[in-house]
C-alpha positions as CSV (number, residue, x, y, z in Angstrom):
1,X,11.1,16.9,-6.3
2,X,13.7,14.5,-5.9
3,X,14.1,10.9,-7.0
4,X,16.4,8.3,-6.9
5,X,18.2,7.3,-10.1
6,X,19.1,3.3,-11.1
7,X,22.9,3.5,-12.2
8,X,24.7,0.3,-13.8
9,X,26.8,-1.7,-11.6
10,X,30.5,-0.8,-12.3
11,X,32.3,-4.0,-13.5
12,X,34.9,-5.3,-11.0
13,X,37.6,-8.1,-11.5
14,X,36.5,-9.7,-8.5
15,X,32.9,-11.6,-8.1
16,X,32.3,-10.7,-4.6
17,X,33.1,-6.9,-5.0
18,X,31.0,-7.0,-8.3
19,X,27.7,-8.4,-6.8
20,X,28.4,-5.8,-3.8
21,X,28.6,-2.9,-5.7
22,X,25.4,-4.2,-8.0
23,X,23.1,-4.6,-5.0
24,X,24.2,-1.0,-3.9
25,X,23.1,1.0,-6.6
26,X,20.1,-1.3,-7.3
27,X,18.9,-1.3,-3.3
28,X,19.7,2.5,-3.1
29,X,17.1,4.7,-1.7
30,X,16.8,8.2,-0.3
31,X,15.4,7.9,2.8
32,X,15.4,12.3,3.4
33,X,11.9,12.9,2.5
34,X,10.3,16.1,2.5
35,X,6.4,17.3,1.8
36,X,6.8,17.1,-2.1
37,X,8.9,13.1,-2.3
38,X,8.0,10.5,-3.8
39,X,9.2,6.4,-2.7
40,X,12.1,5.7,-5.0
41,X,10.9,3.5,-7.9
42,X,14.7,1.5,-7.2
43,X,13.4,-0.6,-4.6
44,X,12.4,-4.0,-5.9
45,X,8.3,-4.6,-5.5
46,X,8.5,-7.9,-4.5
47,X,10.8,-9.8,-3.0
48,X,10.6,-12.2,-6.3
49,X,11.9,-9.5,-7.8
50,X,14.9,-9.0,-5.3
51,X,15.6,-12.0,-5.9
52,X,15.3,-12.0,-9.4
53,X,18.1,-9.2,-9.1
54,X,20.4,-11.7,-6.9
55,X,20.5,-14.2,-9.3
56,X,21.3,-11.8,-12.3
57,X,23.8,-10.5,-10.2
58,X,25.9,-14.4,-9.8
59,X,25.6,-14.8,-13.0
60,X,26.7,-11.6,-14.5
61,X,29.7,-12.0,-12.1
62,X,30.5,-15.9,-12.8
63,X,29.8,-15.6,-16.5
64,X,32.7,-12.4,-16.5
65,X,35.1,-14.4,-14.5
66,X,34.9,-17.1,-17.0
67,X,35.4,-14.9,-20.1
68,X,38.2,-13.4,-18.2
69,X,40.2,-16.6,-17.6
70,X,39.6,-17.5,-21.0
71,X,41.3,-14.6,-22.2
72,X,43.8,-15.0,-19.7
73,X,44.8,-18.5,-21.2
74,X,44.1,-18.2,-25.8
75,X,40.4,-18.5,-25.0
76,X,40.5,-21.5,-24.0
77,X,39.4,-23.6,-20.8
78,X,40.8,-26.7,-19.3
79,X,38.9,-29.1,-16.9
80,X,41.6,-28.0,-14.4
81,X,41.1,-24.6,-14.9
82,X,38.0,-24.9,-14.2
83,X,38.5,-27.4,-11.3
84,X,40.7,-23.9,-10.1
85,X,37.6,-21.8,-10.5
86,X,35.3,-24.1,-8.5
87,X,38.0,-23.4,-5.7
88,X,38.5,-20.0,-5.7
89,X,34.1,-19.7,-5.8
90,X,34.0,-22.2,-3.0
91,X,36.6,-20.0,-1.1
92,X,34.0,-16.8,-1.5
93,X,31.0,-18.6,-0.4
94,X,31.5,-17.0,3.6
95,X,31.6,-13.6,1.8
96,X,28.5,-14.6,-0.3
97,X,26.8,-15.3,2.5
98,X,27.5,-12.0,4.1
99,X,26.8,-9.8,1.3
100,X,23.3,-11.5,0.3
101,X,22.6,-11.1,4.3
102,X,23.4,-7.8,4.1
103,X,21.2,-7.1,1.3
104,X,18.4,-8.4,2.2
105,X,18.5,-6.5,5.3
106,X,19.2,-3.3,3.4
107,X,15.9,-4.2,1.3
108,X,13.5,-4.5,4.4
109,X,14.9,-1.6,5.7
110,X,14.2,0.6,2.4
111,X,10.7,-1.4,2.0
112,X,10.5,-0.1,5.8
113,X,11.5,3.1,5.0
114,X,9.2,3.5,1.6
115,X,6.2,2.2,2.9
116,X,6.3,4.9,6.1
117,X,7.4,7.7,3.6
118,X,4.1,7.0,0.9
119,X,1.9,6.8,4.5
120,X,3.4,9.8,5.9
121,X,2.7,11.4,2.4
122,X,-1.0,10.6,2.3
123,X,-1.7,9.4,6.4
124,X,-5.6,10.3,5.2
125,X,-5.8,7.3,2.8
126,X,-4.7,4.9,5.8
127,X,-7.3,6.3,7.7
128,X,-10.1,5.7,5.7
129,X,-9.2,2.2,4.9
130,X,-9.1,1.8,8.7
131,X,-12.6,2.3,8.4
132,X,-13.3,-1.0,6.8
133,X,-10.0,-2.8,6.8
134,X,-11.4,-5.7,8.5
135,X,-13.1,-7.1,5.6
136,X,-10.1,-7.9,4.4
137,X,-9.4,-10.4,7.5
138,X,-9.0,-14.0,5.8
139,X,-11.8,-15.5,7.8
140,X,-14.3,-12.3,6.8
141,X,-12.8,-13.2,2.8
142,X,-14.0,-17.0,3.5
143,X,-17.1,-16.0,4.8
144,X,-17.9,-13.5,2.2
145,X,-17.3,-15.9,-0.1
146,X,-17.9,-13.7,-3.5
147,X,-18.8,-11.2,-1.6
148,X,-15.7,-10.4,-0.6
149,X,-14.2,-6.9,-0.6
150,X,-10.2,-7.4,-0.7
151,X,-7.2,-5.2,-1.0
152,X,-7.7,-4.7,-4.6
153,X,-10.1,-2.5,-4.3
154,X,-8.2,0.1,-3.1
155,X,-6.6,2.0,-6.0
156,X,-10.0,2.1,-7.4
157,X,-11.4,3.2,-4.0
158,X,-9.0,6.2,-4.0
159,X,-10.2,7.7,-7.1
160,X,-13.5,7.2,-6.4
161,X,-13.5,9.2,-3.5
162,X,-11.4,11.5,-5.3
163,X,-14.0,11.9,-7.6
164,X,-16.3,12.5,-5.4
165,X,-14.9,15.0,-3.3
166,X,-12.8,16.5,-5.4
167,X,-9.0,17.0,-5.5
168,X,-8.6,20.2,-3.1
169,X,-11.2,18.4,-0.1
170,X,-8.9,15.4,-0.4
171,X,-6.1,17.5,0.2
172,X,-7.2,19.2,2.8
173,X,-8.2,16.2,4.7
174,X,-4.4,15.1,3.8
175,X,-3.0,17.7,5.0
176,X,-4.7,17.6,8.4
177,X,-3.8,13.9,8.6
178,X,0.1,14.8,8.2
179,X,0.1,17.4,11.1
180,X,-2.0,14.6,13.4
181,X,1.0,12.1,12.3
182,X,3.9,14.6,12.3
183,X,2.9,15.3,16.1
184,X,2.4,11.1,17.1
185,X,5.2,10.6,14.7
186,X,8.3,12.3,15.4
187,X,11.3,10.2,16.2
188,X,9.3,7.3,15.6
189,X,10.1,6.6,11.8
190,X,10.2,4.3,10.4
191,X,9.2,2.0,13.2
192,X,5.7,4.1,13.5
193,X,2.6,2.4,15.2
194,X,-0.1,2.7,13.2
195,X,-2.5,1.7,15.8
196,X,-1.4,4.7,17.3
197,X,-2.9,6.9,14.6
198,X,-5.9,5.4,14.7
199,X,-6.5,5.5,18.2
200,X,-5.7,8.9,18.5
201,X,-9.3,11.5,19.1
202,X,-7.9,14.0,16.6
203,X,-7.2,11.2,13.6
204,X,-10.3,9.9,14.9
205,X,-12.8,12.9,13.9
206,X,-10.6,13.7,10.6
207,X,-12.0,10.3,9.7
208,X,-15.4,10.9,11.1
209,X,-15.4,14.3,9.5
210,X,-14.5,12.8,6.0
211,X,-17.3,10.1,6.4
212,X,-19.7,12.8,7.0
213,X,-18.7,14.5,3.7
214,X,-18.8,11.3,2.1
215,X,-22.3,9.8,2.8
216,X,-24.7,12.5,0.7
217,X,-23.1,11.1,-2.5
218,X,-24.2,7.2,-1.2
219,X,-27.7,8.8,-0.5
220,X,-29.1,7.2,-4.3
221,X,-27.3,4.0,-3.4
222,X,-28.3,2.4,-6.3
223,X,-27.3,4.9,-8.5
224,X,-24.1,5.2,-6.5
225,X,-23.6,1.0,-6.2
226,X,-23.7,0.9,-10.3
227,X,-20.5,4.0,-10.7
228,X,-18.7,2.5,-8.0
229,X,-18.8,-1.3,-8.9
230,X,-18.3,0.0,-13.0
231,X,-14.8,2.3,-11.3
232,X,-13.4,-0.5,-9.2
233,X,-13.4,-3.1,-11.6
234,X,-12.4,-0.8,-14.7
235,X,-9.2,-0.5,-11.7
236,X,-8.2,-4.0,-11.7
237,X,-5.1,-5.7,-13.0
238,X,-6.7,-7.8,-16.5
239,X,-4.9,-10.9,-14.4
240,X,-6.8,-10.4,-10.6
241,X,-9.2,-13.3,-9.9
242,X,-11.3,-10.9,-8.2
243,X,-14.1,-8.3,-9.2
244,X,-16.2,-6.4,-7.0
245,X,-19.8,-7.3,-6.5
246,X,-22.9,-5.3,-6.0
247,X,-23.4,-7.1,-2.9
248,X,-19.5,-6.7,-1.8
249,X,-20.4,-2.9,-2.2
250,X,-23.1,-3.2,0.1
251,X,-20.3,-4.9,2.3
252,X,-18.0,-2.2,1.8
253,X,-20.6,0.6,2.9
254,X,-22.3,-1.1,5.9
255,X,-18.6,-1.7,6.8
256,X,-17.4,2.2,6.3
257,X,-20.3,3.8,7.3
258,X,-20.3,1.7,10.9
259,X,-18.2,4.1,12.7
260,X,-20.9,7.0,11.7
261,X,-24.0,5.4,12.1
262,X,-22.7,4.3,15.9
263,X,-22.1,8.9,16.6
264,X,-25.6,9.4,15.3
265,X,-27.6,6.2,16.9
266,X,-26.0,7.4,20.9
267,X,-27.3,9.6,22.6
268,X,-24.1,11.0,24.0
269,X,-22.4,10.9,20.6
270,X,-25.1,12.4,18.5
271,X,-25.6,15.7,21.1
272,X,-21.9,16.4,20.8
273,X,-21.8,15.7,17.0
274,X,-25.0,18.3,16.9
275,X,-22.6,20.7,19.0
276,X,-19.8,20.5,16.5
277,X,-21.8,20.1,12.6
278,X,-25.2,21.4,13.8
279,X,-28.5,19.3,14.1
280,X,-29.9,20.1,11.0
281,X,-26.7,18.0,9.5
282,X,-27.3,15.1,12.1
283,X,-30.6,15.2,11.3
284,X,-29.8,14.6,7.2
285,X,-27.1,12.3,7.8
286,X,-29.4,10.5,9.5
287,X,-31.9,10.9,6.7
288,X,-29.7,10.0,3.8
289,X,-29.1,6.4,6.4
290,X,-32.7,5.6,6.2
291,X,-32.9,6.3,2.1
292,X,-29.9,3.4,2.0
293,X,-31.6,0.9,4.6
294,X,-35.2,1.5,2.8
295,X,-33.1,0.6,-0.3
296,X,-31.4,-2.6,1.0
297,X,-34.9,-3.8,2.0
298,X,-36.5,-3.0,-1.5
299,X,-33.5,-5.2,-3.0
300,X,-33.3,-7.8,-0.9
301,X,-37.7,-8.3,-1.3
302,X,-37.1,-8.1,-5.1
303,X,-34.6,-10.7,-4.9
304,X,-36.3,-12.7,-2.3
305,X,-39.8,-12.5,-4.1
């Protein structure tokens, strides 16, 4: 396994090849990933952060070029020495400009770059999201009101499945993901089109596939709403402004589930599903969807009543 390591910024003389040679090591990222990589934890998260970084960086530099020309002159500063220094940091500002260009370019390109190695890495979890990623469209978050299921619930919502499924399915269900990506993929990287994956009939009944051994453990729904909604929420940062609700997690299944419920409610679908899993398993899946809708009616009367 290899990682990238953060090494200090070698002090330079001069405050444009010091701030250079700091955003170097601090940007710098391995982008030769193989099956067992991780993202280098070097890149900055956000780009407050990054620019967090900049700033340190000028000061560091300005702060050394003033202690230098003090020593230079007894340690002490006159208002035209430091009329001098204005100058010679004016004269710089073209190559300022050009360095913090150039790092911020290297930064999307690593975010880039990190963001396709993690998906390549685990191409299943981007699937499944897929399955319900529109509730996260700002008009569905306004309408849902505190219903809402947002992007927060997804670290939870990997563990849970985890869980669930257990550690050597989800792997399984990985792996298959990364051969469907390697073979839409190659060449691509890091300017992949995720659309692409999703479209694509092999990613399409991975995800199916995984939905189908993923519903018997919503078939107590309320059983299953209570351990869910507890999980997600036990997930959040102590500083999110959001929670899940019992009702978002009604949401959040309707929503996941859509895709499956469509293959068993055609005709056309359902006979070539029955071909593939057998009918006795359409005929449960379809079973265990009756259990949850007699369920959403029996809450929504007791609320109601």
């Amino acid at each position: 396994m290899r990682s990238c390591q953060r090494r200090p910024a070698r002090k330079v003389a001069v405050l444009t090849g010091e701030i250079s040679l700091g955003i170097a090591h601090r940007f710098r990222y391995d982008s030769v990933m193989d099956d067992d990589s991780e993202i280098s934890s070097t890149i900055p998260s956000s780009p407050s952060r990054q620019s967090k970084m900049l700033v340190d960086l000028v000061i560091t530099a300005f702060t050394e070029r003033l202690r230098v020309a003090a020593e230079k002159r007894g340690g002490h500063l006159t208002l035209g020495d430091l009329d001098q220094l204005g100058r010679d940091f004016e004269s710089k500002r073209t190559q300022l400009e050009h360095i913090f260009e150039k790092s911020f370019r290297q930064y999307v390109g690593a975010r880039e770059l990190a963001a396709f190695g993690y998906s390549r890495h685990f191409p299943f979890d981007r699937l499944m999201v897929n399955s319900f990623d529109d509730l996260f469209d700002e008009n569905c978050l306004t309408d849902d009101g505190k219903r809402a299921v947002t992007r927060l619930i997804l670290p939870g919502f990997f563990i849970a499945i985890e869980k669930m499924l257990g550690v050597d399915t989800i792997e399984e269900f990985q792996n298959l993901g990364r051969k469907i990506l390697h073979r839409l993929s190659a060449g691509a990287e890091p300017k992949f089109d995720w659309p692409v994956l999703y479209q694509d009939a092999a990613a399409q009944q991975l995800c199916l596939d995984a939905l189908i051994a993923f519903l018997p453990y919503f078939e107590d729904i309320d059983k299953r709403r209570d351990w869910f909604v507890a999980l997600i929420n036990n997930e959040l940062d102590p500083t999110d402004e959001w929670e899940l609700s019992a009702a978002g997690f009604d949401i959040l299944v309707a929503e996941m589930f859509s895709g499956l419920r469509a293959e068993l409610a055609d005709k056309t679908s359902r006979r070539a599903l029955e071909d593939r899993i057998g009918s006795v398993t359409c005929y449960a899946l379809s079973q265990i969807f009756k259990k949850i809708d007699i369920a959403g009616e029996v809450k929504s009367e007791k609320y109601t009543s």
